[in-house]
N, C-alpha and C positions, 0 to 999 in steps of 0.2 A: 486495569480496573479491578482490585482486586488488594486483599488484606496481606503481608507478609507472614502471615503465623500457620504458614503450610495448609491453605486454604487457597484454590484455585480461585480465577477468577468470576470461570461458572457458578461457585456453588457461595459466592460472596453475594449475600444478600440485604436489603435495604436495611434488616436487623444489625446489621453491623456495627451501628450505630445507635445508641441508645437515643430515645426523644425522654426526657425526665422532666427536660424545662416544660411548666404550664403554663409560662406567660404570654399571650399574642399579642403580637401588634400590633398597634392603633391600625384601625378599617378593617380588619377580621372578626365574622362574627364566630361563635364558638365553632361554628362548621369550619370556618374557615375558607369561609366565600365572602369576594368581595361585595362591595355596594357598587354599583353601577358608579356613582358618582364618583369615585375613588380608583376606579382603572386608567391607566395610560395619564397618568397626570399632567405626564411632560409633551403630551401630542400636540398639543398647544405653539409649544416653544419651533423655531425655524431649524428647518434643516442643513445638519452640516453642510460646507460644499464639499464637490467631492473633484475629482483632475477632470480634465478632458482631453488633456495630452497625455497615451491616447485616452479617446473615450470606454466608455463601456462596453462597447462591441470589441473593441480592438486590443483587448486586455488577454495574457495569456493564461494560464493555470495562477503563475503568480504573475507579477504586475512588476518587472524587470524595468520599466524603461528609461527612471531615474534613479535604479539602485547604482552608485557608482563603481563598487567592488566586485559587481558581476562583469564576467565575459561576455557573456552570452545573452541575447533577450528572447523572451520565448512567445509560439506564435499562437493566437486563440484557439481554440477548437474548431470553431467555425470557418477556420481558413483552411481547413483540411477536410476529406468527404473520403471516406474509406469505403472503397468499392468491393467487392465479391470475393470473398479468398479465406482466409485463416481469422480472422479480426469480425467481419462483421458479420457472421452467423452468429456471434457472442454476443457483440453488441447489437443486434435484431430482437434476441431472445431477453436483454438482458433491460430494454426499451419495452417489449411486448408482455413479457411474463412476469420477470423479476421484480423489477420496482413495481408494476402495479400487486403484484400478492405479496409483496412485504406490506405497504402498506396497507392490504388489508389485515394482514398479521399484527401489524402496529395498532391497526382499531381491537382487533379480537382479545388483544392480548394489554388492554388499555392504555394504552400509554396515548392516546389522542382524551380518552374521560381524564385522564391524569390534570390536562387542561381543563377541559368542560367543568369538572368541579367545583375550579376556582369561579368561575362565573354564574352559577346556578344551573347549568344547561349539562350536571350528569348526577347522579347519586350515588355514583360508584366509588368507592374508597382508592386511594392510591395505590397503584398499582407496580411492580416494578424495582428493581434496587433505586441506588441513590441518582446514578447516572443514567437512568432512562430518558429521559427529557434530549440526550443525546442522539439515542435509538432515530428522536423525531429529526433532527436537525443534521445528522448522514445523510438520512433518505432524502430529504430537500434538496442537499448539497448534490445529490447525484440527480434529481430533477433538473437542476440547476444545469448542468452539462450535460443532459441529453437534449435539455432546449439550444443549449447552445449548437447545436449540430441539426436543429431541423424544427419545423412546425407540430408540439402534437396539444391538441387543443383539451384533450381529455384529462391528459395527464397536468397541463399548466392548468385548467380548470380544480382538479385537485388538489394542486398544491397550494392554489387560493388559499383556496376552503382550510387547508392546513394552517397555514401562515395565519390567517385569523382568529384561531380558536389560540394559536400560540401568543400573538402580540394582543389578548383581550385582557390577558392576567397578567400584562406587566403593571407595578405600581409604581406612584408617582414620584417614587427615587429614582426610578432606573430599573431595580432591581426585578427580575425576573427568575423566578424558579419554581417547580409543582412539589417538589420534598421541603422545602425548609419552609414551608405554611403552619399557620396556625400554633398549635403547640414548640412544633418545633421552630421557630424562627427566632425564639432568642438566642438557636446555636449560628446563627447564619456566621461566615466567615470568621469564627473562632480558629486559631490555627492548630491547633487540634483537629478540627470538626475538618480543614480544608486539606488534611493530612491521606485522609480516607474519602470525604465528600463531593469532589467531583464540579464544585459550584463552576471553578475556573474550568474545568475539563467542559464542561457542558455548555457555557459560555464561548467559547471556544470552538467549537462545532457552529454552534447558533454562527455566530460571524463568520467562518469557511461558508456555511450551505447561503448562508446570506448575501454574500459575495459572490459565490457560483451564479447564484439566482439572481441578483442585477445584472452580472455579464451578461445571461442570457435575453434578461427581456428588458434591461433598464427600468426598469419596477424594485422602487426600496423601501417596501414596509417594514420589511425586516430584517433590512439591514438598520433601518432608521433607528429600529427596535433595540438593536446591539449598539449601535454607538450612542444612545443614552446608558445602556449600560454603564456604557464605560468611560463615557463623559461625564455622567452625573452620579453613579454612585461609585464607583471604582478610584477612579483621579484623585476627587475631591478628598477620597478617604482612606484610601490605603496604599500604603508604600513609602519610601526611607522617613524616619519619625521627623517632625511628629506625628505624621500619619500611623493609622495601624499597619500590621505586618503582615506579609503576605506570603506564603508559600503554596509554591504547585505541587499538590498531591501528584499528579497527574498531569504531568505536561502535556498540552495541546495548544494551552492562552496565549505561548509566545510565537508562536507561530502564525496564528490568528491576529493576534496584535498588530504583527510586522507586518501583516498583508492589510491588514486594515490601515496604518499609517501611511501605504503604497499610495490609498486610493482618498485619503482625506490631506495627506501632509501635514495633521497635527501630531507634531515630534513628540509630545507627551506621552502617544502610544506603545513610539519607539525607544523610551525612556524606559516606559514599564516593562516591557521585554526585557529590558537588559537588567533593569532592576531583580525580574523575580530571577531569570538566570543568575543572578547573583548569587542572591540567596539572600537572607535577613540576620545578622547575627543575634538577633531578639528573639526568636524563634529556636528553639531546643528537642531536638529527635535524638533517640538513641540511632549511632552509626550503621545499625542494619535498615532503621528503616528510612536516612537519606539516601544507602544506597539502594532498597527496593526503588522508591520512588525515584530516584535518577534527578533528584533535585533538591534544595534546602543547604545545600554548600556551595561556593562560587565553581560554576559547571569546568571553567578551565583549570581546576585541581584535580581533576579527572584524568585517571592515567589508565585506565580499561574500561571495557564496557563490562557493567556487570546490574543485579537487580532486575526488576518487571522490564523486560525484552520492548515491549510497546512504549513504554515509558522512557524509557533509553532512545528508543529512534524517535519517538515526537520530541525530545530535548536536544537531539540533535539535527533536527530538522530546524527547530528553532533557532538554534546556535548559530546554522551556517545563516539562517537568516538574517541576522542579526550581523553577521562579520560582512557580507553582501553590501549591507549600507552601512557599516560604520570602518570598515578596514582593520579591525582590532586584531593585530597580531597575537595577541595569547589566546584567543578563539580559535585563530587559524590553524596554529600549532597543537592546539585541543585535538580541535578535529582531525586533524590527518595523522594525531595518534592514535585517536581510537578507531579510526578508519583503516586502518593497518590491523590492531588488532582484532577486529570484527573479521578481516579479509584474510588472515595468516594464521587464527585462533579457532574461530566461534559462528562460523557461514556455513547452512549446508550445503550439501553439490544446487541443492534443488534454489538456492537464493534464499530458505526457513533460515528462519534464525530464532535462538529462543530456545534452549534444549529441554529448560525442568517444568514438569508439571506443578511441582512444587514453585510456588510464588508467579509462574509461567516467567521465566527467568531465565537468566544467562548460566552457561554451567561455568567448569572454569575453562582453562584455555586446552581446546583437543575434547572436552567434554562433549561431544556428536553422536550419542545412542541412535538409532535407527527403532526398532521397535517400541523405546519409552521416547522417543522423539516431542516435542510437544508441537513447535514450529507454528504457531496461532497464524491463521491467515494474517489478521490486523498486524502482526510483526515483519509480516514479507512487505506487506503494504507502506509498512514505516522506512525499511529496509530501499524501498523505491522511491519512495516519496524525498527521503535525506540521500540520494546519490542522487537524482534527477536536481536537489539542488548544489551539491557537489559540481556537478557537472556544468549547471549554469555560472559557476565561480570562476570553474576554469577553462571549459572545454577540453576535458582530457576524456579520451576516451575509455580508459579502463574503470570509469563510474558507470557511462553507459554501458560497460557488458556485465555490470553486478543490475542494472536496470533490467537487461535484458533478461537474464537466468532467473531472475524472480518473479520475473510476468512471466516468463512463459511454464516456470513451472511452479515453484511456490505459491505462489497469488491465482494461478487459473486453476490449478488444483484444488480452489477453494470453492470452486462452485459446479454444482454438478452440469450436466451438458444442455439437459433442459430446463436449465436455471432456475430450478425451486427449492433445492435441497442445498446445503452448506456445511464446507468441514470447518469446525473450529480450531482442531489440530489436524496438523498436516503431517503425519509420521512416513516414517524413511522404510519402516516394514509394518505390518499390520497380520494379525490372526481374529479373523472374525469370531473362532471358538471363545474368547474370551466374554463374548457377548457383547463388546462395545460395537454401539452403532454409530461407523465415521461420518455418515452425514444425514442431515437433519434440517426439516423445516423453518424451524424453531430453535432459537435458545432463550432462558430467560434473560442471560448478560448477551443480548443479540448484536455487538458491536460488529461481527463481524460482516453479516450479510449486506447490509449499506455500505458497509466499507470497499467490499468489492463492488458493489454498485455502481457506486460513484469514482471506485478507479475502472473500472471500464467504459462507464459514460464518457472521463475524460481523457480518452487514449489517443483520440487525434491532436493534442497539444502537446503528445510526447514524440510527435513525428522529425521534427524542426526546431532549429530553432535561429536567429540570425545572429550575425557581428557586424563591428564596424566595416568590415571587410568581404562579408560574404554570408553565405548562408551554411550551416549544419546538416546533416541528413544523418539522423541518429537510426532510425528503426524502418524496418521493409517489408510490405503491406502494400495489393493490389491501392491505391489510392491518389485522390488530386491535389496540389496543392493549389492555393488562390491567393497570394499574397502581393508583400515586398519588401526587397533589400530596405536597410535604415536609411539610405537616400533617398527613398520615395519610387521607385525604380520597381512598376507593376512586374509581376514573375511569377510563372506557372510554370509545376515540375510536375509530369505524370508518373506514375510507378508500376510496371505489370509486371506481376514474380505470380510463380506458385510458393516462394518462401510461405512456410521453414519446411516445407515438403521438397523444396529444388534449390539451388545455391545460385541461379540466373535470376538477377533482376535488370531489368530496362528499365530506364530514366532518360526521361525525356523533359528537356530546360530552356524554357522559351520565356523570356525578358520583355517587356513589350519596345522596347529599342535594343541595339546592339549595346553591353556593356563589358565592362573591366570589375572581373566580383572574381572571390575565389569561393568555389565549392567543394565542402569537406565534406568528403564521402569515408562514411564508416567501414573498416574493414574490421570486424567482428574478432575477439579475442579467441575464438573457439576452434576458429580454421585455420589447417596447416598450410593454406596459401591461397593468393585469389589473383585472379586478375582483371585488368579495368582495361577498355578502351573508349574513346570520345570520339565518335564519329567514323569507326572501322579502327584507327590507330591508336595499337598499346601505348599504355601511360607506365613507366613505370616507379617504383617507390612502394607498391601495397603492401605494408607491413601489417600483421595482424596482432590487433590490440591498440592500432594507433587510428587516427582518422588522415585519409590521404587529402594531401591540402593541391585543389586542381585549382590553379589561376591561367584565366584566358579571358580572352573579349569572344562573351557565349554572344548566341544570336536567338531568334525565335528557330526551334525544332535539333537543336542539335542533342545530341544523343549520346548517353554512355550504357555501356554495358560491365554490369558486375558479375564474373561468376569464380563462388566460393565452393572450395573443395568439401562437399558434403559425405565424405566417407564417416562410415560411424568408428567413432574414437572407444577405446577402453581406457577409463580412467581409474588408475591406481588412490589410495589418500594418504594424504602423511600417516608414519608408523607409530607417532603419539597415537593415532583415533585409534582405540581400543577395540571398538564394536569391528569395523574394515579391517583388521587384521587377515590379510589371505583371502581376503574380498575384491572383487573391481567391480566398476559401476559401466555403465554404456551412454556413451551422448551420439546423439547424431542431429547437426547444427546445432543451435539452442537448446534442441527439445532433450530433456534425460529420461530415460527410457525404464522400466522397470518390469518386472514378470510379473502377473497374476493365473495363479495356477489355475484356474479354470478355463486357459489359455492352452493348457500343456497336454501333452496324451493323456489318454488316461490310466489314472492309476498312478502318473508321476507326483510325489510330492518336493513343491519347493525345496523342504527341507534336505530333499537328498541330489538336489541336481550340482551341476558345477559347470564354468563354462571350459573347453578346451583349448587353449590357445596357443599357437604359433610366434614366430618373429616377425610377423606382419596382422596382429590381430584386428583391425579394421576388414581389412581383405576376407576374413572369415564369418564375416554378419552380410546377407542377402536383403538386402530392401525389396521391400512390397507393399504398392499399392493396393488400398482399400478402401475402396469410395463407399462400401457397403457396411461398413464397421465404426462405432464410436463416435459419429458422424464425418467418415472420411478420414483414413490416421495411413499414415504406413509403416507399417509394422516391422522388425526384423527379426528374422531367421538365423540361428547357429544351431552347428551339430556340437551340443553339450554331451554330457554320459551322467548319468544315475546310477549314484551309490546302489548296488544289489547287496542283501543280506543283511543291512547295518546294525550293529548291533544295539538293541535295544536298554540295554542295561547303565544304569545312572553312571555306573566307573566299572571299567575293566582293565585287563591288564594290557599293556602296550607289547605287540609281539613283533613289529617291525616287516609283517607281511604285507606285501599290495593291496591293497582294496580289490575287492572287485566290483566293477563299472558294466555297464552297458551305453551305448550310443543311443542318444534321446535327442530329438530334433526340437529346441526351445524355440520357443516365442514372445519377443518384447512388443510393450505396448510403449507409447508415450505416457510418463507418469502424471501427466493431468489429468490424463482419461480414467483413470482407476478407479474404482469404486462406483462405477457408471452402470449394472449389471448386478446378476447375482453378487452376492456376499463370496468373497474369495481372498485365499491368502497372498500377500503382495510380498514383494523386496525391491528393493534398487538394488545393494548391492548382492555381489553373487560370490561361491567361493572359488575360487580360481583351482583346477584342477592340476596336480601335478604327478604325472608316474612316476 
């Protein structure tokens, strides 16, 4: 969201856009409120139908169950109940605290008057860039999945009250939006205007939180809202001539699209997806900025990722969406090239992705700064969101462990511990002298605070997922499962781990009859080996980075045990990354670990530490529990040495004498935890000491 002319997203403001046209139309009065008689025109009209194979409860994040290009089908949220461990102090905090004080931030900061206006019921002028209206339709979407997983009557109460003020100002096209009123609405859907405006972006949101929010309660105001959108003024009017022409400033529509066709089966939805992935040749950008926006050329010309980082993963989220139910091999071969070069190029350790502040953008390939890091949460987010469907395509496990490295550290790094405060950027090192404050209550481009919302309301539908064949077990999490095989075939899997604190989980697989299923158990890309047995006896085959396929006739209670070698790893980076040069970083399981010096003795500054290592450097970090710290982390331990004397001066001459060092006992934290505490300087990586 966000201009290409070396203007962050942040500081991209509703002026972006000039309003010069004065002409309004018809049913706006010069305020540009409507008449009561002229709202929701089409309420009138019957509603689409919508599947019920499955129905609305039984629907999972996306709605797999007649895609026929997917592997995989994926299971609700509400079929999973994550018990006490690592997950649901987040999600406790993030049901309690989070969603309800954003939406108050949402009122404070107008973006709810933004509506009221339209109706007579605020006098407050618009409020907000062009794509705030999105702001409101995040936070619903994560409404949307925290009902999905439990009763809260407070919060569905509120989100009423939302959803009404939202569906009051749709007009009797279809059409809904609080920026392109009055004055401005003869720019509506000019593709200029849709280049930078957000209409489709924002529209696109609306239908995601819309969808969240039937699954949960099967209540569709506003879904009903969006599929006149898009039945009645979108269809009827734009896309291959002689329709008008369409391009996604901002991919998100096809994504949204494709899950909305899931759940109506009017293929014209699915039409349009593939249409604006196309691109329009009617439609004329200068080539910087179809690559910012990551769209406006047929997306399988695509031979890198590059451009707005978030834009690039909602287009390819759309993408895989779209090959899911059509099979179109030059999609397919798209994607798993840029999926290569995102994995071999342009990934950080942490799962960020996104290096330039400039455009919040892709760098080139190896382009990975640490300190100018930019890493927007919403890009980690994109980054999961398009392997989670990756994964649903194939079932290969090495999507799930780019899933995995970004939730747990890119994307959780994005919220602080008592879930009020939010990084926008997620940097690889940080010096607070600079004055930048990493996290914040508030932004005015706030995309990103609902964004982590709403991927943490729906984390229990990234647990699982079935085949024709069996069942998945992608991620590890004290938690229950309630489901069943695609035969119908009732099954309940328990999970008790201290994961990603202890590398033992038990799994316990009771079938409500004896069956013939096979169970793919995840064996994690990150550990140098693991072992499994069902029922006391080793299985063997655990290869790490693959998922072990156990086929047997399970019964109610039978039992496996997984435990992965949790030594803490040093990881070297390719010798292109410029910034890691003489650097290594530390992981231990999932988690990547990082120093903040108000951690370290005193008097030790980051800048002068190093780590010292051996020919077994795992063996050289100490794990320690701390149930007292960060909410519960454990920490590790190495005896590093600290530069003594160093010299201070910009350049001197190189004399080829030893340093002198002292022994300095370090201390890592988990790098989500950072910036949870006083202001302090950080790093992941370290520089590796050599005598």
């Amino acid at each position: 969201m966000g201009n290409s002319q070396g203007i962050s997203r942040r500081k991209f403001m509703a002026s972006a856009i000039s309003a010069t046209a004065v002409s309004a139309l018809a049913g706006h009065n010069s305020f540009g409120i409507f008449r009561e008689s002229q709202l929701n025109g089409a309420k009138t009209s019957s509603a689409a139908p919508l599947t019920d194979s499955p129905g609305w409860r039984d629907q999972g994040i996306e709605n797999l169950a007649k895609s026929p290009y997917a592997k995989l089908r994926q299971i609700p949220v509400r079929a999973v109940t994550i018990k006490s461990g690592f997950w649901e102090r987040r999600r406790d905090i993030n049901v309690t605290k989070s969603i309800p004080t954003m939406h108050d931030l949402l009122e404070a900061n107008g973006r709810m008057d933004n509506f009221r206006r339209l109706t007579g019921n605020s006098d407050k002028p618009q409020k907000g860039p062009v794509f705030s209206d999105s702001d409101v339709y995040k936070w619903t979407e994560a409404v949307g999945f925290a009902l999905q997983s439990g009763d809260l009557p407070e919060l569905h109460h509120t989100c009423e009250k939302v959803m009404d003020d939202v569906v009051a100002v749709q007009e009797p096209s279809g059409y809904l939006n609080t920026y392109y009123v009055s004055e401005r609405a003869s720019q509506r859907m000019l593709p200029d205007v849709q280049s930078t405006g957000h209409e489709l972006y924002n529209l696109g949101h609306m239908l995601q939180g819309a969808i969240a929010y039937y699954r949960a309660t099967g209540e569709r105001k506003l879904l009903d809202a969006g599929i006149r959108f898009v039945d009645d003024f979108l269809l009827p009017n734009y896309g291959p001539a002689p329709k008008k022409p369409i391009v996604s400033g901002h991919p998100e529509i096809e994504m949204a699209l494709i899950e909305l066709y899931r759940i109506t089966g009017d293929k014209r939805q699915l039409e349009l997806a593939g249409y604006i992935l196309q691109g329009d040749e009617r439609t004329h950008f200068p080539e910087r900025r179809t690559i910012y926006m990551f769209s406006g050329t047929p997306f399988t010309s695509r031979t890198k990722l590059e451009g707005h980082a978030v834009r690039a993963m909602y287009a390819c989220c759309g993408a895989t969406d779209y090959y899911m139910e059509t099979g179109d091999a030059a999609y397919w071969k798209t994607l798993n090239v840029l999926w290569n070069d995102l994995g071999s190029t342009k990934m950080y350790i942490s799962g960020g992705v996104g290096s330039r502040s400039d455009g919040e953008a892709f760098g080139d390939a190896y382009e990975l700064p640490n300190f100018r890091a930019y890493g927007e949460s919403c890009a980690a987010i994109g980054n999961m969101m398009w392997n989670w469907r990756m994964l649903s395509a194939t079932g290969d496990a090495k999507f799930t462990d780019v899933i995995e490295r970004a939730l747990y550290n890119g994307i959780n790094s994005g919220m602080s511990l008592d879930g009020t405060l939010y990084c926008y950027r997620n940097p690889l090192a940080f010096d607070p002298s600079t004055g930048d404050k990493i996290r914040n209550p508030w932004y005015d481009v706030t995309c990103c605070p609902p964004n982590l919302e709403r991927t943490f309301a729906s984390l229990p539908g990234y647990l699982y997922s079935t085949s024709s064949d069996g069942i998945y077990v992608h991620l590890y999490d004290n938690s229950e499962l309630d489901w069943h095989l695609e035969d119908g075939t009732p099954l309940q899997i328990t999970q008790t781990t201290s994961y990603p604190w202890e590398g033992e989980v038990h799994i316990s697989v009771s079938p409500a009859r004896a069956s013939d299923f096979t169970l793919y158990l995840r064996i994690p890309g990150w550990t140098e080996s693991a072992q499994v047995a069902v029922n006391g006896k080793s299985i063997s085959g655990a290869s790490p980075g693959q998922y072990l396929a156990i086929r047997r006739r399970w019964q109610s209670g039978d039992a496996i045990r997984l435990q992965m070698d949790m030594r803490p790893q040093v990881l070297q980076a390719n010798p292109h990354i410029a910034d890691d040069t003489g650097r290594v970083a530390v992981q231990r399981g999932p988690l990547v670990y990082c120093m903040e010096e108000l951690d370290q003795p005193s008097g030790v500054q980051l800048v002068d530490v190093a780590l010292d290592l051996g020919q077994s450097p795992g063996k050289e970090f100490q794990s320690e529990d701390r149930r007292d710290l960060l909410g519960g982390i454990v920490v590790l331990r190495h005896e590093g040495v600290a530069i003594e004397g160093s010299n201070k001066a910009l350049y001197s001459r190189y004399t080829g004498k030893p340093v002198k060092t002292r022994s300095v006992r370090l201390t890592f934290i988990p790098y989500y935890a950072w910036a949870n505490r006083e202001a302090s300087t950080m790093q992941v990586w370290t520089p590796l000491f050599r005598a």
